[in-house]
C-alpha positions in Angstrom: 31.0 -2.3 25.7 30.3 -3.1 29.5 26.7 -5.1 29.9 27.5 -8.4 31.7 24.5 -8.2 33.9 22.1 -8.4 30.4 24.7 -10.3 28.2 25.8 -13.1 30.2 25.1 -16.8 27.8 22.7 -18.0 30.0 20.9 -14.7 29.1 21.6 -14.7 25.6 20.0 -18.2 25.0 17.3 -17.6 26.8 16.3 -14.6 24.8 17.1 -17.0 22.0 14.4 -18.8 22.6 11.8 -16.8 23.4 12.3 -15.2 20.5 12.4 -18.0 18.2 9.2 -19.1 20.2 7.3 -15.5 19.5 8.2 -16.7 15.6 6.6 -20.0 15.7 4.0 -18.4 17.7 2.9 -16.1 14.9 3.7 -19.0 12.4 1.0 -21.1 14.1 -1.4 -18.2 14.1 -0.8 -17.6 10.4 -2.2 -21.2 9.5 -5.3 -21.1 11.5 -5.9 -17.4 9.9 -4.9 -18.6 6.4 -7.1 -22.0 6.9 -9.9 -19.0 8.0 -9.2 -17.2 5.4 -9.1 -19.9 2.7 -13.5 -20.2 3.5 -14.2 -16.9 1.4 -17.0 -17.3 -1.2 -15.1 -16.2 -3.8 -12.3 -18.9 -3.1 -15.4 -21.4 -2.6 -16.5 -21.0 -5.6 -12.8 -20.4 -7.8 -11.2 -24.3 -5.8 -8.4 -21.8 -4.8 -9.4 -22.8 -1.0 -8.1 -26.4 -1.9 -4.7 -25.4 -2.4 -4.4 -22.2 -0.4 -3.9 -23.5 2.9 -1.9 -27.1 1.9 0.6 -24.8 -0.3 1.3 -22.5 3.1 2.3 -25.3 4.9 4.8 -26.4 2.3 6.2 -23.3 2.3 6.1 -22.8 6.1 8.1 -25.9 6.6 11.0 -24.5 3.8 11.1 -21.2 5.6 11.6 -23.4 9.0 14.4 -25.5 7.1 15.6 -22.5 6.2 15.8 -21.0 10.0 17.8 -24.0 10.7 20.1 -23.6 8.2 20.7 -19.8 8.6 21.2 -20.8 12.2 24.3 -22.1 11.4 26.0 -20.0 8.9 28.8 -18.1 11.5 29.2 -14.3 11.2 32.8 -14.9 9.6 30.8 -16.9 6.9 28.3 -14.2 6.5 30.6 -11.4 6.1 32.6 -13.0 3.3 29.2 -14.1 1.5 28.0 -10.1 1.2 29.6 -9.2 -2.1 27.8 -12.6 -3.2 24.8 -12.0 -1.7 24.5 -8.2 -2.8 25.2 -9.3 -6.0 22.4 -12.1 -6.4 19.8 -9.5 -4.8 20.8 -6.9 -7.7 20.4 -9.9 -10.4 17.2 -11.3 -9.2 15.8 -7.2 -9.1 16.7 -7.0 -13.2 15.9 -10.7 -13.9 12.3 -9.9 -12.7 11.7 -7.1 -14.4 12.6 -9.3 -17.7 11.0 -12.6 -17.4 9.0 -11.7 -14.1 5.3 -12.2 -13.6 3.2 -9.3 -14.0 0.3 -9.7 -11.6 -2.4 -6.0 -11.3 0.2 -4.0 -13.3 3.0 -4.9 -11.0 6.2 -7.5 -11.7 7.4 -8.2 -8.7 7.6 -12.2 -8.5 9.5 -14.6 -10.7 8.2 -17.8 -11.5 10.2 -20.9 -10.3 7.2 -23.4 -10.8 5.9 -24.9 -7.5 6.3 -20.9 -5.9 6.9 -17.9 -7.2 9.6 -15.9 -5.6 9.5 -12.1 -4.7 13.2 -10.7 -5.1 12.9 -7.6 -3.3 12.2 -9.6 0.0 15.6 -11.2 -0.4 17.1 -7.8 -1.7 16.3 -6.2 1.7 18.3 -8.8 3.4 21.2 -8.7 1.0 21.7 -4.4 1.4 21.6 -5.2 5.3 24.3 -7.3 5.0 26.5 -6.0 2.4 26.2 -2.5 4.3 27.5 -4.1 7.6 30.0 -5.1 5.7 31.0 -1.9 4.5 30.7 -0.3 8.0 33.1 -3.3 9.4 35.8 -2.7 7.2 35.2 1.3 7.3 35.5 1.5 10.9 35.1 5.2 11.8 36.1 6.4 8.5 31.7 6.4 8.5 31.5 9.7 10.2 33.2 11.0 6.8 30.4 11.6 3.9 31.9 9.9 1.1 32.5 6.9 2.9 30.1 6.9 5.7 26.9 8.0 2.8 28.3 7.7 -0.8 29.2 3.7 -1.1 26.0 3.0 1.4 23.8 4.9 -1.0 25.3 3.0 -3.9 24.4 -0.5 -2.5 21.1 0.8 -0.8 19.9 3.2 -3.7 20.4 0.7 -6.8 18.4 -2.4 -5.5 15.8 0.3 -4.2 15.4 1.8 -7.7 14.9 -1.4 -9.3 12.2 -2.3 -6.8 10.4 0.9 -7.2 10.4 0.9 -11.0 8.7 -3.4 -10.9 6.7 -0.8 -8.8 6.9 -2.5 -5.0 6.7 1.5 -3.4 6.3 -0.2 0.1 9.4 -2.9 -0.3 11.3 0.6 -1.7 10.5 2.8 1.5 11.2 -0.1 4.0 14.5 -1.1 2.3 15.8 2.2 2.5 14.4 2.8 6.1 16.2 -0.5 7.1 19.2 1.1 5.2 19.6 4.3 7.1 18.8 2.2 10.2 22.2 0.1 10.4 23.9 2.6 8.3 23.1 5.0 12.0 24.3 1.7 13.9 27.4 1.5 11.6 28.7 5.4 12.4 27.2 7.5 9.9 26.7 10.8 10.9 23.3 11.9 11.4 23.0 14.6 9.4 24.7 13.1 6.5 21.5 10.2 6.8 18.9 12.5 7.2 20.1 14.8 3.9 20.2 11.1 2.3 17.2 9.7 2.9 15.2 12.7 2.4 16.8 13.1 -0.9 16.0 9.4 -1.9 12.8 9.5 -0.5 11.5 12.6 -2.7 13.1 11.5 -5.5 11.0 7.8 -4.9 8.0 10.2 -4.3 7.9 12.2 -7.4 8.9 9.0 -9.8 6.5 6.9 -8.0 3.1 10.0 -8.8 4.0 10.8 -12.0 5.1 7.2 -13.2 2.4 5.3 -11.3 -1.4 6.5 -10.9 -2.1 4.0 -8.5 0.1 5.4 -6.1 -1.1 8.5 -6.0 -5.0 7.4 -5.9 -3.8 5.5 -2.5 -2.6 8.5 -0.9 -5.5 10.8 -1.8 -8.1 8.3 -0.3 -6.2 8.3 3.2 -8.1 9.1 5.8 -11.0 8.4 4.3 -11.2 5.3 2.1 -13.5 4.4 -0.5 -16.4 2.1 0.5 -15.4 -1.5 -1.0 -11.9 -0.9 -1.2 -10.0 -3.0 1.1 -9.1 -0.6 3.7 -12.7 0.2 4.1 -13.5 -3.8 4.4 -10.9 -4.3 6.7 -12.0 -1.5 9.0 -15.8 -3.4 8.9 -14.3 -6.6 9.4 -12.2 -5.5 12.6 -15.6 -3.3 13.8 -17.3 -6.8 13.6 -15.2 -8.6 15.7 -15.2 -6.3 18.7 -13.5 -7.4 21.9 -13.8 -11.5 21.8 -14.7 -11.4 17.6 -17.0 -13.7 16.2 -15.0 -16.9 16.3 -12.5 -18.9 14.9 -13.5 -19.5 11.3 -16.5 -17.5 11.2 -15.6 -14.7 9.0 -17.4 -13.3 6.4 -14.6 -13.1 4.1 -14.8 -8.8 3.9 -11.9 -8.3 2.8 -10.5 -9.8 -0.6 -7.2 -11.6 -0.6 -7.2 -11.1 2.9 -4.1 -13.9 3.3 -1.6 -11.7 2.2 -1.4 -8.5 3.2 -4.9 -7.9 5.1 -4.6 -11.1 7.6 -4.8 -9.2 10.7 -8.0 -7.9 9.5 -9.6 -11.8 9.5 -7.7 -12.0 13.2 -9.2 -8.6 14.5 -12.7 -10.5 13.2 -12.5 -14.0 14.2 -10.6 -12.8 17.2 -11.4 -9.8 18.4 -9.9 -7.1 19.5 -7.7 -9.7 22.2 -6.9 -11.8 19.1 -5.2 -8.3 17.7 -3.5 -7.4 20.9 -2.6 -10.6 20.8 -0.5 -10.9 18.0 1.4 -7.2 18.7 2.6 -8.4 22.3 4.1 -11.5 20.0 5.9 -9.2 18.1 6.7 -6.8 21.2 8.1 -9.7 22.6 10.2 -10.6 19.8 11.3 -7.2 19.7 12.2 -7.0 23.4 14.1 -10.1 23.2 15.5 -9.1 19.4 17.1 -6.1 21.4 18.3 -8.0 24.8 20.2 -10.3 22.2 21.5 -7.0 19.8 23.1 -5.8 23.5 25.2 -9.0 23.4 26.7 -8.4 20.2 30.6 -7.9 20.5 31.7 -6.5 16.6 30.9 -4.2 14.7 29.7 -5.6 11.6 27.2 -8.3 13.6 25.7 -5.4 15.7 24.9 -3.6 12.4 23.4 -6.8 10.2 21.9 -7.7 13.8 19.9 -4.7 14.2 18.9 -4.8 10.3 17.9 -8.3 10.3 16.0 -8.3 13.6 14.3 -5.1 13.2 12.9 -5.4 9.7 10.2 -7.9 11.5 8.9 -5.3 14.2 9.0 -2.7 11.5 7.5 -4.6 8.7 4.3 -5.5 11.3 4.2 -1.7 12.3 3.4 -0.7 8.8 1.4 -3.6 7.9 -0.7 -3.0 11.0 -0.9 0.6 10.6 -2.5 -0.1 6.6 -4.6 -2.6 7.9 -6.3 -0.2 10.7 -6.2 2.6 8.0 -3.7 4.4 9.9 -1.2 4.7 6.5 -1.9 4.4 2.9 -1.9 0.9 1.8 1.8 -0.8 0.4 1.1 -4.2 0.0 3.8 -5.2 2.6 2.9 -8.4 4.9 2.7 -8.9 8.2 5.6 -10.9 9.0 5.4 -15.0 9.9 1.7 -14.4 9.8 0.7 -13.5 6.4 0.6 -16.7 3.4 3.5 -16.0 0.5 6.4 -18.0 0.6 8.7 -15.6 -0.2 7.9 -13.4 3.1 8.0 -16.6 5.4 11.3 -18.0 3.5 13.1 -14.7 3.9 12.1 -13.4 7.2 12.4 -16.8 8.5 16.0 -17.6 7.2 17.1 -13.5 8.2 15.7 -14.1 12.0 18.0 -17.8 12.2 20.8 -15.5 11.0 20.2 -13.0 13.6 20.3 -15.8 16.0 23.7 -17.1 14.4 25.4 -13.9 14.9 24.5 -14.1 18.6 25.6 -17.8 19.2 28.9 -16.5 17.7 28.7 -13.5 19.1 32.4 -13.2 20.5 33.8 -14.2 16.6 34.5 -10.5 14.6 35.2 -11.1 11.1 37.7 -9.2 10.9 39.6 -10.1 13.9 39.2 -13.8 13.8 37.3 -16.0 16.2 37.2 -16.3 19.6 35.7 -19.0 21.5 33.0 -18.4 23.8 34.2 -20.6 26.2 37.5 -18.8 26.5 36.0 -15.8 27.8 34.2 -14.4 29.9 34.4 -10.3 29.9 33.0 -8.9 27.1 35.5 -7.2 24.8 36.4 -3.4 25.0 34.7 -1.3 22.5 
């Protein structure tokens, strides 16, 4: 791997923090639009308004504590912690399906008193890097199918059943997207990924329709939504903001629950059309810089788990933005940094400072040992 001219430190710290300030950027945002969003009649009148915005900042400044943290943990660290982490993901997926809340026909969240917790977020972190891991110690044994397909499937495919059966269809389809992603970056042949994931995904579609109505109800009415279904108050609420939007905390409150998943919806109002542009160049420019950063990485196993934990943000937003326009059936998936739940802030939070950590270490391969960056200055062959 030649790059000097885009990988030099200098380079690779900048990018470091322009991406961590495109984070905090869309944290920021997310409290004024969850303080917007908190002014809804119907959270007037139920007192949730009183705790909504006080209990995102508490969990805003864990997920920071958490970035700092994660910024810290070295990629020799990381790789030895997969097996662990893999195997905490695949325990918090069947504990919440035992003694998980059960919120709309869905249990998804496990109750730890002053949050809940949503395992699947952490799940999707925990198949990135136990996958890297795989491909690190596989080397190009990936092209073969067994080993480049068979044990990824394994550690992909059981935490993705368990989410789909809590049912969390959109967690499901990302995870395994993120999974042929870096399982692509690892070696994997191409064929063997696409025979794969079209095999998982149609199995996924034909449990999820004959197992779940719901899910089938939300792909008939795409395209055209129902009127007062949130789609369809999301796409009033963005018509009403038009280019400048109607102000900041002005809203109507259109869309129910819009602090979750339908936030962009109160910034498209409030905001306008520039507020909504807005917010994509943030996570353009977190993807721009995610990438400059991924072009620095120097092993195999941190290029992999780099381009899984940085690109589950851009993706994430895509969908999120493309349900929120109407643009795909609705999956309950947030829009990253922005959206109120402290499991989505903890998790995406903590995966981006470990992004970052595998580029401040970037010349250490776990399997190889480390290697100061001070002591060199060529990148690496290979």
């Amino acid at each position: 791997m030649n790059a000097k001219s885009l990988t030099s430190d200098a380079q690779m710290a900048g990018s470091a923090r322009w991406l961590t300030a495109a984070m905090l950027a869309l944290m920021g945002l997310g409290v004024a639009m969850v303080a917007s969003a908190s002014a809804t009649p119907d959270l007037l009148k139920t007192g949730d308004d009183l705790v909504l915005l006080p209990g995102h900042l508490t969990k805003l400044v864990v997920a920071l504590a958490a970035f700092l943290v994660a910024a810290q943990v070295r990629p020799t660290w990381l790789y030895r912690l997969a097996p662990v982490l893999w195997t905490l993901a695949l325990g918090g997926l069947l504990a919440v399906l035992v003694i998980g809340v059960s919120v709309k026909g869905a249990r998804r969240w496990i109750d730890l008193g002053p949050m809940t917790f949503q395992p699947s977020e952490f799940a999707r972190v925990a198949v990135v890097v136990a996958i890297g891991a795989w491909a690190a110690r596989t080397g190009d044994g990936m092209s073969g199918l067994r080993r480049g397909l068979g044990v990824p499937l394994l550690l992909a495919g059981v935490p993705a059943c368990l989410t789909l059966v809590e049912p969390d269809f959109g967690s499901t389809v990302v995870m395994l997207f993120m999974a042929v992603l870096v399982l692509w970056v690892g070696g994997a042949r191409s064929k063997h990924l696409l025979i794969g994931f079209c095999g998982a995904s149609l199995a996924a579609l034909v449990y999820g329709f004959g197992r779940f109505e719901h899910i089938g109800k939300r792909f008939a009415a795409f395209g055209h939504p129902e009127p007062g279904s949130q789609v369809w108050q999301s796409l009033v609420a963005l018509g009403r903001g038009g280019a400048t939007g109607v102000g900041l905390g002005e809203g109507a409150g259109y869309v129910p629950e819009a602090h979750n998943d339908f936030i962009l919806s109160v910034v498209g109002e409030e905001l306008g059309l520039l507020g909504t542009l807005a917010v994509v160049a943030l996570f353009a420019l977190f993807l721009f810089h995610g990438m400059r950063l991924l072009m620095g990485l120097r092993s195999r196993f941190a290029l992999v788990v780099g381009t899984g934990l940085m690109l589950q943000v851009p993706v994430q937003a895509a969908l999120n933005i493309a349900v929120v326009t109407g643009s795909a059936p609705p999956k309950g998936l947030t829009l990253p940094f922005v959206s109120a739940g402290g499991s989505s802030l903890l998790v995406f939070a903590a995966s981006t400072g470990l992004f970052l950590g595998l580029a401040k270490w970037r010349d250490e391969d776990p399997l190889e040992g480390a290697v100061p960056i001070a002591s060199t200055v060529e990148p690496r062959p290979g």
